[in-house]
C-alpha positions as CSV (number, residue, x, y, z in Angstrom):
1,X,29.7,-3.7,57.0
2,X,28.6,-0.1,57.6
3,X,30.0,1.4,55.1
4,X,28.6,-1.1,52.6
5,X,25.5,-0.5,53.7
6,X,25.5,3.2,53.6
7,X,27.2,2.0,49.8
8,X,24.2,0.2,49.3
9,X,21.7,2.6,50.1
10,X,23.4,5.5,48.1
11,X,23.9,3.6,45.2
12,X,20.7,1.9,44.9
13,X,18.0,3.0,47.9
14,X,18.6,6.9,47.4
15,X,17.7,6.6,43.9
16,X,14.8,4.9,43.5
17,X,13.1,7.2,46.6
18,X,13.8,10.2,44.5
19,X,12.2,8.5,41.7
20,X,9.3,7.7,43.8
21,X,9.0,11.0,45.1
22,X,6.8,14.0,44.5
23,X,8.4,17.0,43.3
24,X,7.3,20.7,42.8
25,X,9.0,22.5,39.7
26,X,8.5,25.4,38.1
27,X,8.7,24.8,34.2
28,X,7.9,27.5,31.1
29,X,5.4,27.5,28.5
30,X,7.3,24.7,26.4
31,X,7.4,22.2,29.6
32,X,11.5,23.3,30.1
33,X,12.2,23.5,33.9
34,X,12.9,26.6,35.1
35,X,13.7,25.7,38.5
36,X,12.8,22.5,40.9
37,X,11.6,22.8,44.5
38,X,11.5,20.2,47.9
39,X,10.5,16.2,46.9
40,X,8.1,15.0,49.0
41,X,7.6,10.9,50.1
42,X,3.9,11.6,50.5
43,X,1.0,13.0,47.8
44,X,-0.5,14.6,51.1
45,X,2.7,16.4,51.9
46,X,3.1,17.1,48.0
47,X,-0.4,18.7,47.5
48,X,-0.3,20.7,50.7
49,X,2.7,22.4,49.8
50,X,1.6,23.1,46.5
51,X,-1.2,24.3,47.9
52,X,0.9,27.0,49.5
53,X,2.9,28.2,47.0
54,X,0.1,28.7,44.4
55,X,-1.4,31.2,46.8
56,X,1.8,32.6,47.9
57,X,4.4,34.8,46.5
58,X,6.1,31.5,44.6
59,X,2.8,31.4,42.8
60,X,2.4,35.2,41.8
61,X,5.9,35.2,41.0
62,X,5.2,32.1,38.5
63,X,2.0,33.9,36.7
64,X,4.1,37.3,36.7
65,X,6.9,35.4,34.1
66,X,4.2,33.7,32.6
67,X,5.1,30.3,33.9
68,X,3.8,27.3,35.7
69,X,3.7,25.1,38.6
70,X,3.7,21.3,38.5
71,X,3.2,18.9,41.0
72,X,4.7,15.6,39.6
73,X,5.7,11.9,40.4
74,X,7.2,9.5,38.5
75,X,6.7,11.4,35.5
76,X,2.9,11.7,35.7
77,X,1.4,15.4,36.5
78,X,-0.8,15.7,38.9
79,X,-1.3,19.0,39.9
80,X,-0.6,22.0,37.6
81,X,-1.1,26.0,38.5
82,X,-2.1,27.8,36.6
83,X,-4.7,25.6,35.0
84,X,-5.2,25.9,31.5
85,X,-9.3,27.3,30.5
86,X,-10.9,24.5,29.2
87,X,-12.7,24.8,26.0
88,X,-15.5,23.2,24.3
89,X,-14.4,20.6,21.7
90,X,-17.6,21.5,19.5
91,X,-16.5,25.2,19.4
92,X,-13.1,24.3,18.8
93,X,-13.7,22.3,16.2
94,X,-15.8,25.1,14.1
95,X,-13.6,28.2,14.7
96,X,-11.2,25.5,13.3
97,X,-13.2,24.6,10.2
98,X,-14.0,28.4,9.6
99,X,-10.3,29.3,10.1
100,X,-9.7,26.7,7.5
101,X,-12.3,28.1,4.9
102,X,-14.3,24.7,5.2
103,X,-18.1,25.9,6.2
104,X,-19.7,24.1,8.9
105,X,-22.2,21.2,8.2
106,X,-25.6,22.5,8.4
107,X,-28.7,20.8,10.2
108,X,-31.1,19.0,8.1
109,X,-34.2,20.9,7.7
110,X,-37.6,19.3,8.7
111,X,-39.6,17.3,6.7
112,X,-37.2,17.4,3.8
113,X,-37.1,13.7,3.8
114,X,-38.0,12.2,0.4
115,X,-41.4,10.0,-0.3
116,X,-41.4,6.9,2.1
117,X,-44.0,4.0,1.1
118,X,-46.8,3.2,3.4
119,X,-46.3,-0.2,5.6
120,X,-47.8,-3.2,4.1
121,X,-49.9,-3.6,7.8
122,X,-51.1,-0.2,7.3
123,X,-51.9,-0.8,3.7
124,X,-53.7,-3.9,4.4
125,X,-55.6,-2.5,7.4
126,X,-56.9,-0.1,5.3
127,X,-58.0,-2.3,2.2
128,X,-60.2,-4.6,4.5
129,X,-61.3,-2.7,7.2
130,X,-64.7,-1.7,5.0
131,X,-65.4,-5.7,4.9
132,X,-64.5,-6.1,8.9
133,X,-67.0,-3.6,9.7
134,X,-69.7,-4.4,7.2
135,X,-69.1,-7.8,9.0
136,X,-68.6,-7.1,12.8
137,X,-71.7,-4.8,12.6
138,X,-74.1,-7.5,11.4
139,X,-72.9,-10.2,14.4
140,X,-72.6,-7.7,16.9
141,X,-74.7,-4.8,16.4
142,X,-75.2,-3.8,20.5
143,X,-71.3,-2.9,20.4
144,X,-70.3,1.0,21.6
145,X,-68.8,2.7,19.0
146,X,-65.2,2.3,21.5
147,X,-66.0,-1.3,21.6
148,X,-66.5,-1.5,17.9
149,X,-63.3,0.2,16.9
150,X,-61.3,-1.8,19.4
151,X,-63.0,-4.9,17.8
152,X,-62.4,-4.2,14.5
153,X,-58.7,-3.0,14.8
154,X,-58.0,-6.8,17.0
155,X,-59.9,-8.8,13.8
156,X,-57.5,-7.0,11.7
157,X,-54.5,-7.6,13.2
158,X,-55.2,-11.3,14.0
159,X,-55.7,-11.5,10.1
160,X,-52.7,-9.8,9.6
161,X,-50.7,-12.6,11.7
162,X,-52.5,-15.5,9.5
163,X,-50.9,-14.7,6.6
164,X,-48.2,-16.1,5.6
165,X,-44.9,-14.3,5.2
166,X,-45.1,-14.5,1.4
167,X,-48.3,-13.1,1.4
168,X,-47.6,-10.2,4.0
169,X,-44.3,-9.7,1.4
170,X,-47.4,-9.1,-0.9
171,X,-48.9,-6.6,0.6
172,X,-45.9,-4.5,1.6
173,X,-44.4,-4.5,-2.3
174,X,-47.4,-3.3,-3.1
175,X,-48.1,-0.5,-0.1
176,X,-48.5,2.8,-2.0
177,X,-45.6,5.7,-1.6
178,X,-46.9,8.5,0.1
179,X,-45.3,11.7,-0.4
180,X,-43.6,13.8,2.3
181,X,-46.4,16.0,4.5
182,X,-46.4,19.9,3.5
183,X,-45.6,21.3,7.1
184,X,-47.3,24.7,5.9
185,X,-50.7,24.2,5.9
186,X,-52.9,21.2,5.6
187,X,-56.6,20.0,5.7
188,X,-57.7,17.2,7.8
189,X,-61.1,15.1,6.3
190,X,-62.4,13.6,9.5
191,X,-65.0,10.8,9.0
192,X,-67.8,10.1,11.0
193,X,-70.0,7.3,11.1
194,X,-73.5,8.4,12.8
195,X,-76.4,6.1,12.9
196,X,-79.4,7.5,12.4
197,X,-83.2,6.1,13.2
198,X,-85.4,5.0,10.5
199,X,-88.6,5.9,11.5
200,X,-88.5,7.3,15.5
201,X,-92.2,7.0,15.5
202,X,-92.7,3.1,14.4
203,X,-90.1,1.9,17.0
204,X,-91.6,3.9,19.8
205,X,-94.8,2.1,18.9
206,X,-92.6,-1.3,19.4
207,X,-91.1,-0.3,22.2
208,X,-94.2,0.4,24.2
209,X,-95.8,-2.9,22.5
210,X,-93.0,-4.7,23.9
211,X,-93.1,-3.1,27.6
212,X,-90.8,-0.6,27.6
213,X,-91.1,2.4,30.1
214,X,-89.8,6.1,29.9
215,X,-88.6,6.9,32.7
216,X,-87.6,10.9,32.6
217,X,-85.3,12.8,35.8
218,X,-84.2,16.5,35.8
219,X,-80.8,17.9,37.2
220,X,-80.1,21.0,37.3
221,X,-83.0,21.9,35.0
222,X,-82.4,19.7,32.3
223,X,-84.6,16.4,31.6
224,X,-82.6,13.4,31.0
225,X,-84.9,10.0,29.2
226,X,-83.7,6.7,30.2
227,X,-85.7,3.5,29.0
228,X,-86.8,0.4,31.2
229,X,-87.3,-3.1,29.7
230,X,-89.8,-5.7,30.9
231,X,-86.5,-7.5,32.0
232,X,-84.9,-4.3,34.0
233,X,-82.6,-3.8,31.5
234,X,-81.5,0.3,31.4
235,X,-80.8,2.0,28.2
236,X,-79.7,5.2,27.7
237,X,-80.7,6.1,24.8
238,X,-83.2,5.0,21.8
239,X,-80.0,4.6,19.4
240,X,-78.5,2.0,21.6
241,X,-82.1,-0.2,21.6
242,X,-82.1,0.3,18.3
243,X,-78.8,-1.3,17.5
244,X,-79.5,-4.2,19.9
245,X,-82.9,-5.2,19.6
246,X,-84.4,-3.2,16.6
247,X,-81.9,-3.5,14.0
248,X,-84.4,-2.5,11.1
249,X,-84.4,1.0,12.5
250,X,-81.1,1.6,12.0
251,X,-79.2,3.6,9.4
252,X,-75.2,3.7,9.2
253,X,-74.1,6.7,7.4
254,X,-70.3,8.9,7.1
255,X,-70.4,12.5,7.6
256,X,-66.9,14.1,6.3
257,X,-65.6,17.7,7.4
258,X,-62.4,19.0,6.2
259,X,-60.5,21.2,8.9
260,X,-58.0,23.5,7.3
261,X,-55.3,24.5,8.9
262,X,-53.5,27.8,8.2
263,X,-50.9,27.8,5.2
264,X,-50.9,29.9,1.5
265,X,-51.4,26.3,0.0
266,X,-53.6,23.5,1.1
267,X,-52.0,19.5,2.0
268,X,-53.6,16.6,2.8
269,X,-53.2,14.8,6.1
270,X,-53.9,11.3,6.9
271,X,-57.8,11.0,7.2
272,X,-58.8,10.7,10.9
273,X,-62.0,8.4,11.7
274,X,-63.8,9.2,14.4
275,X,-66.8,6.9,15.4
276,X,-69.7,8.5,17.5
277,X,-73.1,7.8,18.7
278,X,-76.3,9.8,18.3
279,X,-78.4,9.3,21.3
């Protein structure tokens, strides 16, 4: 029975540990090994002796005939010395193209996209936003100019999401193309609406007919006016009575300035609107 077993073990045991085991070799450039060292039953034993030849003479003798270690099991590599220098792919890649005689692709230069058309919500925005004003100003004249933009840009939208797909279809078929922006240089029109006082005089005359009071502070040397109602009501400024209780003595008009903005030849940017107050 003993010598069976020992059969046993030799024949089939003895085997499939060296299989299993971790083994040190020394192979050449093509992978061919040069010469194989201990096997090892455990990866800490393994890597711990490897660790040892590759900074002892083993592994200066290896580099000095140009060859290398491997620490392997099963087949698989797990430790190699010398490591090879990793290498970008990217760079790779082009010195291989160039070596080739096949140029590199080259980056897409900015704003060299062709005409795009305008979206049909922009595009209908703009066609009725004259009406939505002309509209909003007349129900609700005592609005800021922030309130008033914020109002008219919600009416439009809401609009927007009434129509019905066809008709938004509509609107988007029709949406002007717009040609690409000339990066060089380019002047910006900026509109903006100022409301003026029709006769400063005549409402004054109101005003105090009605009970207002001036009421006038200083800070810092400078004399601020602030206007009292018979109700307690504060206004800052004549403009803003104006718009909410006098709206006879109000003018709406559009002032337009073009910025340019350097360049040999002059574009055209999207116009800018810019609502402000005159107090």
């Amino acid at each position: 029975e003993g010598k069976n077993s020992n059969l046993i073990f030799e024949l089939f045991v003895n085997p499939v540990r060296k299989a299993m085991a971790f083994l040190i070799l020394e192979k050449e450039a093509d992978g061919s090994v040069v010469k194989e060292y201990e096997s090892y039953d455990s990866l800490l034993d393994a890597r711990k002796a490897f660790g040892q030849m590759r900074h002892g003479s083993v592994g200066k003798g290896v580099v000095d005939k140009h060859n290398y270690l491997e620490l392997a099991a099963s087949g698989v590599t797990k430790m190699v010395y010398p490591e090879a220098k990793k290498t970008k792919s990217s760079k790779s890649s082009k010195k291989k193209k160039e070596n080739e005689g096949e140029a590199p692709p080259k980056k897409k230069a900015k704003g060299s996209e062709g005409p795009k058309r305008m979206s049909g919500y922009i595009y209908y925005s703009n066609s009725k936003r004259p009406q939505v004003k002309e509209r909003l100003l007349k129900e609700q004249p005592e609005l800021s100019s922030k309130d008033f933009n914020q109002e008219v840009m919600k009416i439009l939208a809401a609009d927007w999401k009434k129509l019905s797909p066809s008709e938004q279809q509509h609107y988007k078929d029709i949406a002007p193309i717009q040609q690409p922006k000339d990066k060089t240089t380019s002047t910006t029109t900026t509109k903006k609406r100022r409301d003026t006082i029709v006769d400063k005089v005549a409402l004054q005359n109101k005003m105090e007919a009605d009970g207002f009071k001036t009421i006038e502070t200083e800070n810092e040397g400078k004399v601020s006016k602030t206007y009292e109602s018979q109700t307690g009501k504060i206004y800052t400024s004549l403009i803003e009575i104006a718009r909410t209780l006098y709206p006879d003595h109000v003018k709406t008009g559009v002032l337009e300035q073009e910025i340019e903005k350097g360049g040999d030849q002059l574009g055209k940017d999207p116009i800018q609107v810019q609502e402000i107050e005159e107090n």
